[in-house]
LOVEXGU-210736 format. One line per field, with one value per residue (C-alpha): residue number from 0; residue in one letter; z negated, y, x negated. Coordinates in steps of 0.05 Angstrom, whole numbers. Each point is the difference from the previous one (the first is absolute). Example, Ala and Ser with C-alpha at 12.3 -4.5 7.8 and 13.67 -1.06 7.14 Angstrom:
BEGIN
seq (0, 1)
type (A, S)
c3 (-156, 13)
c2 (-90, 69)
c1 (-246, -27)
END
This chain:
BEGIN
seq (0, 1, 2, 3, 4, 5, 6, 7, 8, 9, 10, 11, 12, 13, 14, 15, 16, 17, 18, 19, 20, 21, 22, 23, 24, 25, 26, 27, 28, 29, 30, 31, 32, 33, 34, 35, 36, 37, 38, 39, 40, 41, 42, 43, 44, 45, 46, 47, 48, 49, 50, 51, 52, 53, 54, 55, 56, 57, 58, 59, 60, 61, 62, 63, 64, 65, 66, 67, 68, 69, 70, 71, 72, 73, 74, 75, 76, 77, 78, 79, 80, 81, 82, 83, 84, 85, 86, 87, 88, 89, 90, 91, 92, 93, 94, 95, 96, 97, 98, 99, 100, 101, 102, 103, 104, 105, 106, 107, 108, 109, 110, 111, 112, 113, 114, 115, 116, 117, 118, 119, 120, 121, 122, 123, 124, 125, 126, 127, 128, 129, 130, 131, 132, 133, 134, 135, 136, 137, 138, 139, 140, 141, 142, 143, 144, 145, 146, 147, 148, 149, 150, 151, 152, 153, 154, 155, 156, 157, 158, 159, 160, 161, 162, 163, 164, 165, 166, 167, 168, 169, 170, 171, 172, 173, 174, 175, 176, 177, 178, 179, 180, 181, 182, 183, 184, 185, 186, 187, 188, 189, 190, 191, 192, 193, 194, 195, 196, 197, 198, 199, 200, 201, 202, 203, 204, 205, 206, 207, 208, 209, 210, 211, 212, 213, 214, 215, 216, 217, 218, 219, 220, 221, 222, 223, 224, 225, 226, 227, 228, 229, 230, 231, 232, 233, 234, 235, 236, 237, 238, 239, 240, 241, 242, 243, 244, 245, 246, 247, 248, 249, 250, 251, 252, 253, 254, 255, 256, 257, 258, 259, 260, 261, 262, 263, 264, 265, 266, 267, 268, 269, 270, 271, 272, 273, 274, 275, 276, 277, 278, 279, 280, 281, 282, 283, 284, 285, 286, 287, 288, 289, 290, 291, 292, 293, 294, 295, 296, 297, 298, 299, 300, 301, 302, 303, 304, 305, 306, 307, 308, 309, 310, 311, 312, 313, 314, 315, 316, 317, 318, 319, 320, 321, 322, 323, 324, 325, 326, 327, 328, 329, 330, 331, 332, 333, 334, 335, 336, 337, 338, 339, 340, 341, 342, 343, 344, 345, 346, 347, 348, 349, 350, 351, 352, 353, 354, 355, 356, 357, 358, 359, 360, 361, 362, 363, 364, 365, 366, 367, 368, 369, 370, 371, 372, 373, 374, 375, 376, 377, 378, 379, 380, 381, 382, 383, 384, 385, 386, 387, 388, 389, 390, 391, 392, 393, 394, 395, 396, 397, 398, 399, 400, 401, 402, 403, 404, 405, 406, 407, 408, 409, 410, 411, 412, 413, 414)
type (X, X, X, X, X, X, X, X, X, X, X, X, X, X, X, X, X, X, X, X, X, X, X, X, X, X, X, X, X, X, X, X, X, X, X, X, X, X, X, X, X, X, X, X, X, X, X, X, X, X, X, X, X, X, X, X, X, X, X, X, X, X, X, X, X, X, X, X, X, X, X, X, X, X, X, X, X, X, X, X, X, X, X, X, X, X, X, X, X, X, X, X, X, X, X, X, X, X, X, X, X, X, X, X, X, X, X, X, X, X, X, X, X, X, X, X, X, X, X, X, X, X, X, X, X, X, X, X, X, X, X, X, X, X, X, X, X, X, X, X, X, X, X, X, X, X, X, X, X, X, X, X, X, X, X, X, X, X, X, X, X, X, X, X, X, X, X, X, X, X, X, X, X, X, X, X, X, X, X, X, X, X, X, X, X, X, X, X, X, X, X, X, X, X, X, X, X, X, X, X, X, X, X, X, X, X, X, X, X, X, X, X, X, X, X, X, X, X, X, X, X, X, X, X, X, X, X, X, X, X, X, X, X, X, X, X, X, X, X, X, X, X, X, X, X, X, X, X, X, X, X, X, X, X, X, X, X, X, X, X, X, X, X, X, X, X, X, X, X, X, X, X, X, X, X, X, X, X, X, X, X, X, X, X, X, X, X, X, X, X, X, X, X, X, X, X, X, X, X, X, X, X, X, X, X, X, X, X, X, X, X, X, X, X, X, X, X, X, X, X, X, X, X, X, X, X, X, X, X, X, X, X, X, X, X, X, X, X, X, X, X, X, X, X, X, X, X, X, X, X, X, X, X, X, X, X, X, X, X, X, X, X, X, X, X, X, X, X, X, X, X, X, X, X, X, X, X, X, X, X, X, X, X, X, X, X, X, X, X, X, X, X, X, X, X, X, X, X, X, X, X, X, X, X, X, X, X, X, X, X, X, X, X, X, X)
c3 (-507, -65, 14, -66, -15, -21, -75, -27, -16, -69, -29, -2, 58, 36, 66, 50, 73, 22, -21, 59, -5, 43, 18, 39, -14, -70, 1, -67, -31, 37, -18, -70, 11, 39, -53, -46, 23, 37, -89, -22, 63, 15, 46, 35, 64, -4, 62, 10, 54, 30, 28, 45, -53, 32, -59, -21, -36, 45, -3, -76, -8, 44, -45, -64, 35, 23, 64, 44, 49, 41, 23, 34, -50, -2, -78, -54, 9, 71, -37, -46, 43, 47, -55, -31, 67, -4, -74, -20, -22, -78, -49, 17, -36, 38, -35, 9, 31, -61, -62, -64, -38, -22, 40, -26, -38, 67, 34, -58, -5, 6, 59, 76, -2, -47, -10, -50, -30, -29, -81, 9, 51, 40, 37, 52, 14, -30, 4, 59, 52, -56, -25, 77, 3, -57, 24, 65, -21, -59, 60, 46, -49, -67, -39, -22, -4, -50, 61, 66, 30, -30, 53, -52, 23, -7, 44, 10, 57, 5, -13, 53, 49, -22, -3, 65, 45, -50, 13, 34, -41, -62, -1, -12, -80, 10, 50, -27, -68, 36, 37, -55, -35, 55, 11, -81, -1, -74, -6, -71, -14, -50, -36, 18, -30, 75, 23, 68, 36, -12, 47, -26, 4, 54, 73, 17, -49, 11, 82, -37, -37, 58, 44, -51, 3, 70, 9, -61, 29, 79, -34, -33, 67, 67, 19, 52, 15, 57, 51, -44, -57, -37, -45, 26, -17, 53, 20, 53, -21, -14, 73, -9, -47, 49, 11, 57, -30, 57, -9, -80, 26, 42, -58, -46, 44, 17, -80, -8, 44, -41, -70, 38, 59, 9, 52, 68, 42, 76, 21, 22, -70, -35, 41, -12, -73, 10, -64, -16, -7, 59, 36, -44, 29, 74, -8, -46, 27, 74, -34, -39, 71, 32, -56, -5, 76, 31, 49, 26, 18, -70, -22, 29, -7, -79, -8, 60, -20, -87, 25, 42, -56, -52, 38, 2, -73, -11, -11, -33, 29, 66, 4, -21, 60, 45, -33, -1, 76, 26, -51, 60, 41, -32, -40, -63, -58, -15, -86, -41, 46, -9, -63, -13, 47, -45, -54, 51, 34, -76, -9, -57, 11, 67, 36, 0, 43, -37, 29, 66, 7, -20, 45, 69, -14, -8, 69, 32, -33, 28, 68, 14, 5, 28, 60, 56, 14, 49, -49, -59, 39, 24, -73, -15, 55, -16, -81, 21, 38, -66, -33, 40, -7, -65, -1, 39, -18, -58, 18, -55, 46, 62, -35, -28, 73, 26, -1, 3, -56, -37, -18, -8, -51, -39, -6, -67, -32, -63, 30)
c2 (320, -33, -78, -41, -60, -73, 0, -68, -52, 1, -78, -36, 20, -36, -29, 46, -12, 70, 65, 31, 79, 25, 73, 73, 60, -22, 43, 21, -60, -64, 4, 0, -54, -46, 12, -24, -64, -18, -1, -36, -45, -1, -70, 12, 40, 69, 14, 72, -3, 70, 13, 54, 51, 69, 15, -30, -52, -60, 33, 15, -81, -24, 46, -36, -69, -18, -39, 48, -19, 58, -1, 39, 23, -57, -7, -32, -59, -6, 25, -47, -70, 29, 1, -68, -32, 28, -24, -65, -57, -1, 42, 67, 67, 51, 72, 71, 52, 53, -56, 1, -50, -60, -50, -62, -34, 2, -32, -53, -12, -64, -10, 2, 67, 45, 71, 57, 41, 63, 7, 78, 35, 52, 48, -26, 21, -30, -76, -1, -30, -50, -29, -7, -45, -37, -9, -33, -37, -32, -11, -36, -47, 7, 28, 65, 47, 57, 29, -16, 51, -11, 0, -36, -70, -62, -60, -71, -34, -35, 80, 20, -58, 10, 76, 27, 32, 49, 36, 73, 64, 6, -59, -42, -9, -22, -57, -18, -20, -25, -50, -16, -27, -31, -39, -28, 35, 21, 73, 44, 76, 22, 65, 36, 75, 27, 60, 33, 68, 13, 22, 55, 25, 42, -11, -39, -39, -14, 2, -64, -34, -1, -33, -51, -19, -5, -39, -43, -16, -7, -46, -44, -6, -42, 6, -28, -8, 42, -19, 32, -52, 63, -16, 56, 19, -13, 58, -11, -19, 76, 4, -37, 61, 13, 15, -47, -79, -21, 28, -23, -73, 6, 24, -51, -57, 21, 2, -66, -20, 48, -41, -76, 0, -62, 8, -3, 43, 13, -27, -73, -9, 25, -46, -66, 16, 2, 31, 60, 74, 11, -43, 44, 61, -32, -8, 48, 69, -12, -20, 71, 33, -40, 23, 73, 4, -55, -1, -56, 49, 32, -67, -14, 69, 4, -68, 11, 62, -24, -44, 40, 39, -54, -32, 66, 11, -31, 61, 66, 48, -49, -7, 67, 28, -44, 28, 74, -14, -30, 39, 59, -45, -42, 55, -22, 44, -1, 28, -64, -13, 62, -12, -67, 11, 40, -60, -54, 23, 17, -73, 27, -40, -48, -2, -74, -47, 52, 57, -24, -39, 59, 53, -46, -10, 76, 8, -53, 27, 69, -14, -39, 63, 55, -53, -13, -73, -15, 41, -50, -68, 37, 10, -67, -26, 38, -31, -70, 12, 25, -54, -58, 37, 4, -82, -12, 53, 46, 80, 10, -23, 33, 64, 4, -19, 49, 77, 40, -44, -15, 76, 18, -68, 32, 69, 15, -67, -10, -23)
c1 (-582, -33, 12, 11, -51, 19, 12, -31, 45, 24, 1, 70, 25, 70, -4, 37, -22, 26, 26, 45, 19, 50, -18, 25, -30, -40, -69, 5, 18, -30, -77, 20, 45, -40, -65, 45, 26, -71, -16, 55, -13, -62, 3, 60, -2, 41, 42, 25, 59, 2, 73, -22, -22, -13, -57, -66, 42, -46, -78, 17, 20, -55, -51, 29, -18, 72, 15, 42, 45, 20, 69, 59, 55, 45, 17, -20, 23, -26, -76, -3, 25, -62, -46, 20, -15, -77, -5, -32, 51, 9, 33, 18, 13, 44, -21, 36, -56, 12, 4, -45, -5, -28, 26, -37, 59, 46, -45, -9, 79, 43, 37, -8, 24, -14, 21, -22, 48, -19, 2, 18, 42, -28, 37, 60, 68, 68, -20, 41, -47, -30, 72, 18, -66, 17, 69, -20, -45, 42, 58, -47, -46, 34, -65, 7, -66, -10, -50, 29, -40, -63, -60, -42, 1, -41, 13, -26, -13, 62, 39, -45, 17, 84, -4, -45, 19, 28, 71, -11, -20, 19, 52, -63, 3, 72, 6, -69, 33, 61, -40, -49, 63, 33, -52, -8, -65, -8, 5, -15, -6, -53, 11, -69, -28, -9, 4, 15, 17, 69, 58, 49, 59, -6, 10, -66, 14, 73, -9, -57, 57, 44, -42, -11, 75, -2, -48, 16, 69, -27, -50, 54, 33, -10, -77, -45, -64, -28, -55, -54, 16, 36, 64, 51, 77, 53, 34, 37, 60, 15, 18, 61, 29, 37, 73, -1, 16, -40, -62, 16, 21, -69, -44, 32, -18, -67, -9, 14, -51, -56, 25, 5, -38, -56, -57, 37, -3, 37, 65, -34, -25, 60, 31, -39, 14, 85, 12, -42, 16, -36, 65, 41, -18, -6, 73, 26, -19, 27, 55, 3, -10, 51, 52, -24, 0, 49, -45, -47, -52, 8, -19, -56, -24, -1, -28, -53, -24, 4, -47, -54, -5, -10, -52, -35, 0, -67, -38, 7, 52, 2, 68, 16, -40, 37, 62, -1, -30, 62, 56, 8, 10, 50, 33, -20, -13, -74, 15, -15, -69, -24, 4, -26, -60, -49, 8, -2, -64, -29, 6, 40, 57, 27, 67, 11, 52, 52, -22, -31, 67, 46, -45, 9, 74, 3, -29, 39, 71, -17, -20, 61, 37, -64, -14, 42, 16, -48, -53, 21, -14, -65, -19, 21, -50, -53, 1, 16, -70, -27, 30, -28, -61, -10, 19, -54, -56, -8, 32, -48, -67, 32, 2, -64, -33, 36, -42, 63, 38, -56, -1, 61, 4, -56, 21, 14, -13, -52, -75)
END
C-alpha cells in the first residue's frame, strides 16, 4: 500500500486541535480523506475512529498519517465519544470518513457549535429522516436546523465539555444540537460547497435512512451513561408493552427513577434520603405485587426479585443473563430478553431501572403461581440473601471473582 506524505502547511491556517472521523468499512475512501484534512490542518492531530471495519479501512488511515483507534462495532456515536477522549483539549472538528471538501471556513465559524450545511443536495430519499431531525430538535430546544443530520461539526471546548459523551449511533447529530442549545451555547450552520458519497433510493440506502430515525428518536429519549463513560438510549421500558398493567405500572415506576434518580444507591441510602425514587420504587412495586397477586408472598416476590435484578444491571447484558437463567424456572416468558440482549451486550443501548425493574417483577408475578408455597418463601429467602448481599458487598465483585460466573458474565459482551 502506497502511504501518503505530510503536505506542508499552507499559511493562514485556523486553529483546530483535532479532526475526529468516525469509520466502518472505508478502504477506498479514508486515505484520501485523511490526506486531505492533515492539509487543511496541518497542526491538529487527525483521529480515525474505526467502528469495527471488516476492510483495510484502519492500515489505509494509519498510512495517510491518521491516529487509529481500533474498536468493536458499537456505532458512531459510541466511535467518535472514544476518539474525543484521546484528542487534545481545544477546538474540535467532527468529519464524515467519505467528505470532500474544503472544510476551512467550518472550522473558522461563530459559535460553540457549528455545523456545515451543504450548498447542493446530493442524492437521499424523500426528506423524511432529515424533517424528522429537524422536527425533534425544534420540539426539544426551539432552534430549528436546515441540516439536522449533518456529520460536519465544529465544536469548542465548552460544546465539547456540554456535548460528550455523544448520544448512540447515528442519533449523535441530534441530541448534540439539542444540548448545545439547551445549554445557551451559541450554535450557527454555515452553508458549505462539500461533497460526499451519496445514499439512494434503493434498499441500502433506505435500510440507512431508517436507522437514522431510530436512532434520532432513541437519542432524543431517556439516556444514561454506562460504565465505559458511553452515552446510551434506555430501552427498557419496552418491557412494560405488555397487556399486563402490572408489569406497565412496574416499567412506569422504574422509568421515573431513569429520568429523576440522584446518586443513591441500595435500600439504606434510599432510605437516609426519605424522598427519592429509589423510596418510590421500594414501596411501590410490592405494592403492584400485592394487588396483582393478593398475596403477601406475591409481594415480596415482585419487589425482591425487581430488585436483584436492578442491582445486577451494572454491566452489559448482566441482568439479562440472570433473567433468561431463572425464566424456566419461574415460568416466565424469555421473548422481550432475547431480544434486548444483542443491543445490551453491543453496548448499543442499556435496560435501565425500567427494564431491570419491569424484568424482576416479571419473574416474581410468574413464579407466584409455577412454585408451590413452600417453593415461593424459599425463593423469597434465597433473594433476601441476595439482597442483604448486595447491601453489604457489590454482586458485581462477587461475580467477577467467581471462575464459573466470571465466564458466563463475559460471554458475549464487547472486549
Amino acid at each position: 500500500m502506497e502511504c501518503f506524505p505530510r503536505s506542508r502547511p499552507p499559511p493562514g491556517v485556523v486553529e483546530v486541535a483535532a479532526v475526529l472521523v468516525a469509520a466502518r468499512d472505508e478502504e477506498a475512501a479514508i486515505a484520501r480523506s485523511v490526506a486531505s484534512l492533515r492539509e487543511a490542518f496541518p497542526d491538529a492531530e487527525v483521529i480515525v475512529a474505526d467502528d469495527g471495519s471488516r476492510d483495510g479501512t484502519a492500515a489505509a488511515a494509519e498510512c495517510a498519517g491518521a491516529r487509529v483507534l481500533r474498536l468493536p462495532a458499537r456505532g458512531k456515536g459510541q466511535a467518535l465519544t472514544l476518539a474525543e477522549r484521546a484528542a487534545p483539549m481545544g477546538r474540535l472538528l467532527l468529519v464524515d470518513a467519505d467528505l470532500e471538501g474544503d472544510l476551512s471556513p467550518l472550522a473558522d465559524a461563530d459559535g460553540d457549535l457549528a455545523i456545515a450545511a451543504f450548498a447542493e443536495r446530493q442524492g437521499g430519499g424523500f426528506g423524511i429522516a432529515k424533517q424528522t431531525g429537524r422536527t425533534l430538535v425544534r420540539a426539544l430546544s426551539g432552534f430549528s436546523p436546515k441540516e439536522p443530520l449533518s456529520g460536519q461539526r465544529a465544536l469548542s471546548q465548552a460544546a465539547r465539555d456540554v456535548c460528550f459523551p455523544l448520544a448512540a449511533g447515528f442519533g449523535c447529530e441530534v441530541r448534540m444540537t439539542v444540548d448545545a442549545v439547551r445549554a445557551g451555547l451559541r450554535v450557527s450552520e454555515a452553508e458549505l460547497s462539500l461533497r460526499h458519497r451519496a445514499t439512494g433510493r434503493d434498499p441500502a440506502g433506505f435500510a440507512h435512512r431508517g436507522r437514522q430515525l431510530l436512532d434520532a428518536f432513541l437519542a432524543c429519549g431517556p439516556t444514561a451513561v454506562n460504565h465505559r463513560g458511553l452515552r446510551l438510549p434506555l430501552v427498557g421500558w419496552l418491557v412494560g408493552l405488555r397487556r399486563d398493567p402490572a408489569i406497565a405500572a412496574v416499567a412506569a415506576i422504574g422509568f421515573a427513577d431513569d429520568l429523576w434518580s440522584g446518586g443513591e444507591r441500595g435500600f439504606r441510602a434510599h432510605l437516609a434520603s426519605r424522598k427519592t425514587t429509589g423510596v418510590l420504587k421500594l414501596v411501590g412495586i410490592p405494592l403492584v405485587g400485592l394487588a396483582a397477586t393478593r398475596r403477601l408472598s406475591g409481594a415480596l416476590l415482585v419487589g425482591l426479585a425487581a430488585n436483584f435484578l436492578n442491582q445486577l444491571d451494572t454491566r452489559p447484558g448482566r441482568a439479562l443473563k440472570a433473567y433468561m437463567l431463572a425464566a424456566p424456572l419461574a415460568g416466565a416468558p424469555l421473548g422481550a430478553a432475547v431480544i434486548l440482549a444483542p443491543y445490551d451486550l453491543r453496548e448499543m443501548a442499556m435496560l435501565g431501572d425500567s427494564g431491570a425493574n419491569a424484568l424482576g417483577a416479571l419473574l416474581g408475578l410468574s413464579s407466584v403461581s409455577k412454585l408451590t408455597g413452600r417453593g415461593r418463601w424459599a425463593a423469597i429467602g434465597a433473594l433476601t440473601g441476595l439482597t442483604l448481599l448486595g447491601e453489604t458487598r457489590s454482586l458485581g465483585e462477587l461475580i467477577e471473582r467467581t471462575p464459573l460466573l466470571r465466564e458466563l458474565d463475559a460471554l458475549g459482551r464487547q472486549p
